[in-house]
C-alpha positions, 0 to 999 in steps of 0.5 A: 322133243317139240321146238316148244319144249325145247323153248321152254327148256332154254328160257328155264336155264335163262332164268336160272343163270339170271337168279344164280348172278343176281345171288352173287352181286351182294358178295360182289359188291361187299368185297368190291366196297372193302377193297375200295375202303382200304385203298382209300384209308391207305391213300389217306395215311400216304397223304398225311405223312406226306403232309407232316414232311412238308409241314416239318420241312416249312418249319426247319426252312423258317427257323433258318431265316430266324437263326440268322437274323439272331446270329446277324444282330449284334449282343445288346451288351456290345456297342455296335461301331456303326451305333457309336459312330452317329454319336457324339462323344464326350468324356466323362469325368468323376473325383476319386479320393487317393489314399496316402501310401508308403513302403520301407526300405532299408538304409545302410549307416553312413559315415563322416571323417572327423579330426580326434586327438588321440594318444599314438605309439612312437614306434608304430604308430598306432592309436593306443588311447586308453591303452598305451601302457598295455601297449608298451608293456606287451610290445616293447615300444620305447614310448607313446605321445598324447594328443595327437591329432588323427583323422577317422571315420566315425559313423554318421546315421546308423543303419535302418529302416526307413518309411518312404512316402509314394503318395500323399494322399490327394483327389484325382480327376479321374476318366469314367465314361463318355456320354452323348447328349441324346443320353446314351452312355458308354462305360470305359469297357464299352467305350475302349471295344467301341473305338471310342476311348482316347489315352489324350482324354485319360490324360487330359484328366490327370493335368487336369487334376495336378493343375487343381 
């Protein structure tokens, strides 16, 4: 074989090799370009669930602070004590029309000794007045005496049941509240969790009213 043909030989499986990589670049390049599509998509996916935890643990991390705050601040039906303290308090007072009242209770008869003139047996002196011959016949006294004067007891207020009066009906100054000038109020309940109610006011009241 001449160096020419041998030449030729070697440019020809040159050229050949050339065509058969650069028939396979295309199918390279497609399955380079999905394996790069699905590393992206998975990376994506990674990066959301990631997300979405940091988002959920943001919002779990504010809901505390705001958990707390509401658990600190005090009920708006409660007096706060501190609230209470920069007041200045003033009982409260209101007129309470007071029926008359009564329950019964039972009495026993009472009694009283009262001097009689009655007509006593000799012998056994007993008092036979309307009966002293019955007497004499049946025992065999020898006798009886009028008008002898005998001390008994007589019943004086039969027994009974009686009304008895707890009340007359009355008004009564009675405490309601207390109230401060700036306006705020306090029921009785409000102002006795407060520390506010006083027994001297609640008296003060009922001298108040018995003087009246």
């Amino acid at each position: 074989m001449t160096e020419e043909s041998e030449k030729e030989r070697i440019e020809k499986d040159d050229t050949q090799a050339t065509t058969g990589a650069q028939a396979e670049k295309p199918w390279c390049r497609a399955l380079m370009g999905g394996v790069a599509a699905a590393a992206l998509v998975a990376a994506c996916a990674v990066g959301a669930i990631v997300g979405q935890a940091i988002i959920g643990q943001g919002a779990v991390q504010q809901a505390k602070p705001a958990e707390s705050q509401q658990a600190s601040q005090p009920s708006a039906n409660e007096p706060d004590a501190h609230e209470t303290a920069e007041h200045v308090w003033q009982p409260e007072y209101s007129v309470v029309h007071v029926e008359k009242r009564t329950h019964m209770e039972h009495r026993d008869a009472t009694y009283k000794q009262v001097t009689v003139n009655e007509t006593v047996c000799n012998d056994c002196k007993a008092v036979i007045t309307g009966k002293a011959q019955e007497h004499i016949e049946k025992t065999g006294h020898s006798g009886f005496t009028r008008n002898v004067p005998v001390v008994e007891d007589v019943v004086d207020v039969p027994a009974h049941d009686e009304e008895v009066v707890d009340w007359e009906a009355h008004d009564e100054r009675r405490l309601t509240g207390y109230s401060c000038e700036c306006g705020k109020k306090l029921t009785l309940d409000e102002a006795k969790e407060a520390g506010v109610y006083s027994e001297a006011d609640e008296h003060q009241g009922d001298d108040k009213a018995a003087r009246e």
